[in-house]
C-alpha positions in Angstrom: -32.5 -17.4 -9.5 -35.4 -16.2 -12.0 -34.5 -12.3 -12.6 -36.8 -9.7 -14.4 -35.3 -8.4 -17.0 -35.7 -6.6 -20.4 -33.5 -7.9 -23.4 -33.4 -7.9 -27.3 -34.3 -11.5 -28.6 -32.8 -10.4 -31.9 -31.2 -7.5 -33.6 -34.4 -6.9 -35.2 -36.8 -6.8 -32.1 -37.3 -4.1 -29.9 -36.6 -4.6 -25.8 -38.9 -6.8 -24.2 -39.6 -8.1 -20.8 -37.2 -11.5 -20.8 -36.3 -13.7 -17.8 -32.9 -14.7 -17.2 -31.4 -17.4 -14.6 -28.6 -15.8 -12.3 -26.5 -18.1 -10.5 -26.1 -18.1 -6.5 -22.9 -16.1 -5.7 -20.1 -18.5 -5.6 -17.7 -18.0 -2.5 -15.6 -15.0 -4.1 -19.1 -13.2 -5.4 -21.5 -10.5 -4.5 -25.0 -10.7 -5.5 -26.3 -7.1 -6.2 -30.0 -6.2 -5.7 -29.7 -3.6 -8.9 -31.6 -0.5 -8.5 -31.1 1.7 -10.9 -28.9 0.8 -14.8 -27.6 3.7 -17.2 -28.2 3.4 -20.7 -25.5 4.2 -22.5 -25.1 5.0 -26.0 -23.1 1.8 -26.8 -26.1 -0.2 -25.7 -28.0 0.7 -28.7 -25.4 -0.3 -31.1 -25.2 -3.5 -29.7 -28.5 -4.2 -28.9 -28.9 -3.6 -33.2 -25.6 -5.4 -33.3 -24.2 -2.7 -35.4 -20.9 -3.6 -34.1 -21.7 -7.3 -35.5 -20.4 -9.1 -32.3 -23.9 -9.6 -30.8 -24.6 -12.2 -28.6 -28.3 -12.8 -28.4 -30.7 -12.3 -27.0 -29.5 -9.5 -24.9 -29.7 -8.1 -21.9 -27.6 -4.7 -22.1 -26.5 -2.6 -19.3 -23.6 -1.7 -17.8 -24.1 1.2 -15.3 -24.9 -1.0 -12.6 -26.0 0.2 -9.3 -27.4 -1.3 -6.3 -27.3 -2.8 -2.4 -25.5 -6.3 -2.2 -28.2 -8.8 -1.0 -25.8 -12.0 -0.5 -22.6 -12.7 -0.5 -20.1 -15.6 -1.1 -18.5 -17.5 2.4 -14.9 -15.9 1.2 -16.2 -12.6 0.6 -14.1 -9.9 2.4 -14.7 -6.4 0.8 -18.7 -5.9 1.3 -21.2 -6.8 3.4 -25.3 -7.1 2.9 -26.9 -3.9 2.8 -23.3 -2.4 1.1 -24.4 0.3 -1.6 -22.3 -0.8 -4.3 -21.8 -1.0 -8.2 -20.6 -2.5 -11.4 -19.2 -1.0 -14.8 -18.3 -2.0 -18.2 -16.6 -5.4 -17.3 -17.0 -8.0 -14.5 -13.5 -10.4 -15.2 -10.2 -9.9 -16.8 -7.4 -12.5 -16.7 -5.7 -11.5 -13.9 -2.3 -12.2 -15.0 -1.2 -10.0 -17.6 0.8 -6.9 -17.5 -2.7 -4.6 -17.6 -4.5 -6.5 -15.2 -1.4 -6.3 -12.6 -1.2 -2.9 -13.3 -4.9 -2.3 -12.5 -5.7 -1.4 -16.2 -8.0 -4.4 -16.4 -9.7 -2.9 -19.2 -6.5 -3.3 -21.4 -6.2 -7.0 -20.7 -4.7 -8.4 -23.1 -6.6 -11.6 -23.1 -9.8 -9.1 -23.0 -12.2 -8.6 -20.7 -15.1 -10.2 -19.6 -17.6 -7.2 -20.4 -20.9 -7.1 -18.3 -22.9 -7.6 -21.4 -22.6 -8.9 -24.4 -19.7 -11.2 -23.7 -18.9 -14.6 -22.2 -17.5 -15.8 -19.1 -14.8 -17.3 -18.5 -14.4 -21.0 -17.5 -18.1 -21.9 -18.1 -17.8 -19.6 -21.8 -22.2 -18.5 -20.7 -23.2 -15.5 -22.3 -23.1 -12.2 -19.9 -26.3 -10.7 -18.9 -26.3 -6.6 -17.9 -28.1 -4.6 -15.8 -31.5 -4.1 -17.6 -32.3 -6.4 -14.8 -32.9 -6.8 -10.4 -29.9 -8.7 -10.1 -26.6 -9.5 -11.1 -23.7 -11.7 -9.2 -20.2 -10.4 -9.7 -16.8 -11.3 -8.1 -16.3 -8.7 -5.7 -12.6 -7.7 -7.2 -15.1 -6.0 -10.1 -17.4 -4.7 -7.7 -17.3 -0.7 -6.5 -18.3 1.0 -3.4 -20.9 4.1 -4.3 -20.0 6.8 -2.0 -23.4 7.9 0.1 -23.0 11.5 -1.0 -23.7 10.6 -4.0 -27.8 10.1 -5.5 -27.7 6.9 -6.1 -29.9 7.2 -9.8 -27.0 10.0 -10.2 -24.4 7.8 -9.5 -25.2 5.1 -12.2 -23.8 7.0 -15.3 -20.4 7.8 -13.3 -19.6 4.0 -14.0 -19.4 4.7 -17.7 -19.5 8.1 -18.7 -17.8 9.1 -15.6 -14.7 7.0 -15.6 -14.5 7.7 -19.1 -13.7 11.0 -19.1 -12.1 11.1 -16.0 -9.1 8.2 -16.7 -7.7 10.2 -19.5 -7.7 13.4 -17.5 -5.8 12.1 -15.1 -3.6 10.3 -17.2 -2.1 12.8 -19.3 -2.1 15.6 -16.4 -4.7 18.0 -16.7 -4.5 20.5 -13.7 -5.3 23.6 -11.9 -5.5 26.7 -14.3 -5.0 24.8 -18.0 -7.2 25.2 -21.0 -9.8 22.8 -22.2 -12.1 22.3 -24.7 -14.6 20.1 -24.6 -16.3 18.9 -27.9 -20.0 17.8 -27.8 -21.9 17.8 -24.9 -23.7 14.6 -24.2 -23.8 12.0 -21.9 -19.8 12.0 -22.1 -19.5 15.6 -22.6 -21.5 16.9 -19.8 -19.4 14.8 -17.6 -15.9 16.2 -18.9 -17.6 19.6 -17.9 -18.2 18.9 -14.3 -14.6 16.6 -13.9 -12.5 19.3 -15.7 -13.7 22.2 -13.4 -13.8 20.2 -10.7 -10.3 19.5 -11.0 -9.4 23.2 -11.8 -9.4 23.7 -15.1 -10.6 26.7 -17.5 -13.7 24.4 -19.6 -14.9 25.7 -23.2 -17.2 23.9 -24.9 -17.3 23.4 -28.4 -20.7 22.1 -30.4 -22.1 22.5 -33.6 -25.1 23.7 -31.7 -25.5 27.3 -30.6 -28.7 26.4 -28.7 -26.9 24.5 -26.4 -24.7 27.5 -24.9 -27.1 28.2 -21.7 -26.8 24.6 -20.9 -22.9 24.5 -20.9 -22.5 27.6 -18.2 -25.4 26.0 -16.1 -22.9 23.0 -16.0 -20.2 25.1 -15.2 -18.4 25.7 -18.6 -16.5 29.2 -18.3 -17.2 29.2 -22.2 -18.6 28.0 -25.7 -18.4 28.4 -28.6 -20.3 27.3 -31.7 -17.9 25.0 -34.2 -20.5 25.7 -36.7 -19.4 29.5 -37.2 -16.8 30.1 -39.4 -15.0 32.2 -37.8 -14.5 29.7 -34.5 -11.8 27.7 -35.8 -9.6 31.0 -36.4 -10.4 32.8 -33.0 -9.4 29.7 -31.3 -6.2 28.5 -32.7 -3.4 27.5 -30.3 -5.8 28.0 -27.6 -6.2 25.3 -25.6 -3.6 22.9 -23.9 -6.1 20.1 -24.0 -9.0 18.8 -26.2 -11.4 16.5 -25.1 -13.5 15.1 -27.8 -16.6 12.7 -27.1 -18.2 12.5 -30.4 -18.9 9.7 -32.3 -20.2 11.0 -35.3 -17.2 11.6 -38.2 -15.5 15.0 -37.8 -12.2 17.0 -39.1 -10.3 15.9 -36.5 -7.2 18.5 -37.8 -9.8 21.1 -37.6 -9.8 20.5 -33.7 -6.2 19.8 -33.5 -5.3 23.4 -34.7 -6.9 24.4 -31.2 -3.9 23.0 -29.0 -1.1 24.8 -28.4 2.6 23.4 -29.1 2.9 20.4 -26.8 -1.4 20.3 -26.8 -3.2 17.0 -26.3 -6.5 16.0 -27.9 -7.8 13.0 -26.5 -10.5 10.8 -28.5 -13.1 9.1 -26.4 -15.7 8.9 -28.8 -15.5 6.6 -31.8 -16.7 7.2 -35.4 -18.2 4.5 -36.9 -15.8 5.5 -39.9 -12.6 6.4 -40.4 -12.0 10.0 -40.1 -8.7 11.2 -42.3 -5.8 12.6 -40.4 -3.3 14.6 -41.4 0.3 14.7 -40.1 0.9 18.1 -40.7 -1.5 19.3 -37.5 0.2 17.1 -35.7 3.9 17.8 -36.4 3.9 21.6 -36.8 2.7 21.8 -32.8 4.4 18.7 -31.7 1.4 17.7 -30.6 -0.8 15.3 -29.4 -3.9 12.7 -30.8 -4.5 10.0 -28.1 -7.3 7.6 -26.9 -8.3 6.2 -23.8 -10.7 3.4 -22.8 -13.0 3.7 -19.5 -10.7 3.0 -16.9 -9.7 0.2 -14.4 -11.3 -0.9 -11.4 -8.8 1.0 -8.9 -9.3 4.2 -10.7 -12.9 3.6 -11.2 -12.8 3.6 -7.2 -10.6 6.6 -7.3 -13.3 8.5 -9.8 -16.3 7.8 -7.5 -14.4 9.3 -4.2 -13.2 12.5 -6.1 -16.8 12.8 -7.5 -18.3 12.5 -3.6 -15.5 15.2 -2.4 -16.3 17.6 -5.6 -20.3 17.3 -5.1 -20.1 15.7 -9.0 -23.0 13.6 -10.2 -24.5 12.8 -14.2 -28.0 14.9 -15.2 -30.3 12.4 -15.8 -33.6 11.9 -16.6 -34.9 8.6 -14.8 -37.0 6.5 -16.8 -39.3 3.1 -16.2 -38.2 0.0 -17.9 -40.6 0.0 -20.7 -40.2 3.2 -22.2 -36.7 2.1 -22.8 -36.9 1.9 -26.6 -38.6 5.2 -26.3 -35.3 6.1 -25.0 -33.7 4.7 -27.8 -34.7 6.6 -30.3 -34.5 9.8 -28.1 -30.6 9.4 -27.6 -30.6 8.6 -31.3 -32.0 12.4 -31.9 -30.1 13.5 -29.1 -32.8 14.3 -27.2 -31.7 13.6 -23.5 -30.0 16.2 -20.8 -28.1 13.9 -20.2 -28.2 10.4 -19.5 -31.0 8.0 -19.5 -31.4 5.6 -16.3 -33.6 2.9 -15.9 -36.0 2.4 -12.5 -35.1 -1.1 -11.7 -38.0 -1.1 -9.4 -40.4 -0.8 -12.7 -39.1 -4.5 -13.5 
């Protein structure tokens, strides 16, 4: 099938309007009718191959949202007219430790990612959701709750499972303290998850101006990292750190927030090394973890708990071709919070 779709013919070239061939779904796929893509921040770097494993040309794009418009004859989980979506990756071995323990995203033979990747068996490049339509196997396909605004509900299959896996995982409940440092596309979201799972929410940013926008999104606090003074006032403070930046920072600064037994979890990644000291580390017997999106069962689990806690991304929705305007916006930081792309504008 001939699909509309905007991609970067080089590393070099801005997005264009491109045409891609997607296959008829085979009998274990779901075609999606794709109405409305994310655009995360990882999209850029790849669509400049600043990572330097580009595949191109590219079609980026994986906060996939839509209505299934066929399916395959052994399809069981969804039917036509099923509002439906697709995240970061679309196979996984299926035999590994990981992938039996629904951590598909750890696989140890990797994933298939949606973009930027190959399949496996016929080893064809992957092609993401800047597009109408994408066929997936339905055990990589989720089910949008209808409370949810659909356009809102795009970002939740990045940012949103992003945040919330590693909240889960290490245990953050009712009544602890957490500080969440930047607020972006990822940081916005740790806001809304971590109150709406009970937790007391500061915000931390190197920018004072963003303090009103933190309590709108329901911080009980913030507090500018850029004052000297912040670092002092706060020590031992919080039981949990959540840090989504990706720009090199002191991370034993932050870590002299926790309290003994605190964890700071990294979901943003530098694109340098950032020294660590053990001493932070030791002294509170504490904490530094990571954590990687999260698996397609707890994806699931993450869209219901956002439909029960009325929890959606900000976003600003944009037509297809502005999307390198868009680009260089997120590059400035100039988004509240997420970008998402108008499929109809193909």
């Amino acid at each position: 099938m001939s699909t509309p779709a905007y991609a970067a013919e080089t590393p070099k070239s801005s997005l264009a309007p491109w045409t891609i061939e997607r296959r008829a779904p085979g009998p274990n796929e779901v075609q999606i009718e794709i109405r409305y893509c994310g655009v995360c921040h990882s999209d850029i770097h790849q669509a400049r191959d600043e990572w330097g494993r580009g595949i191109f040309p590219m079609v980026p794009g994986h906060e996939i949202v839509g209505e299934v418009g066929a399916i395959g004859s052994a399809v069981t989980r969804y039917r036509v007219g099923d509002t439906v979506g697709v995240g970061c990756f679309v196979d996984s071995c299926r035999e590994c430790g990981a992938c039996h323990d629904g951590e598909e995203q750890y696989c140890t033979a990797g994933m298939t990612a949606t973009y930027n990747s190959v399949e496996r068996g016929t080893r064809t490049p992957t092609y993401g959701g800047y597009s109408t339509r994408i066929v997936v196997d339905e055990n990589y396909v989720l089910r949008v709750p209808a409370s949810i605004p659909l356009d809102r509900a795009a970002p939740l299959l990045c940012a949103g499972i992003t945040v919330y896996s590693p909240l889960r995982h290490y245990g953050l409940k009712a009544g602890d303290n957490i500080a969440v440092v930047g607020l972006g596309g990822l940081g916005h979201m740790g806001v809304k998850i971590a109150r709406a799972m009970g937790a007391k929410v500061t915000v931390l940013s190197t920018s004072p101006s963003k303090r009103e926008d933190a309590l709108a999104l329901g911080a009980d606090a913030f507090e500018a990292t850029s004052e000297k003074l912040t670092f002092r006032k706060l020590a031992g403070k919080f039981d949990f750190i959540l840090d989504t930046v990706s720009a090199p920072h002191d991370y034993n600064a932050y870590l002299g927030l926790l309290r003994r037994d605190g964890t700071m979890i990294l979901v943003g990644m530098p694109d340098q090394p950032v020294p660590l000291a053990a001493g932070p580390l030791i002294m509170g017997r504490r904490r530094l973890v990571g954590s990687l999106i999260g698996g397609i069962r707890e994806t699931q689990e993450m869209l219901d708990f956002c439909a029960e806690h009325d929890v959606a991304s900000d976003i600003e929705l944009i037509p297809a071709n502005k999307i390198n305007e868009a680009y260089e916006r997120m590059i400035k930081g100039d988004v509240r919070y997420r970008f998402v792309i108008d499929c109809a504008s193909f």
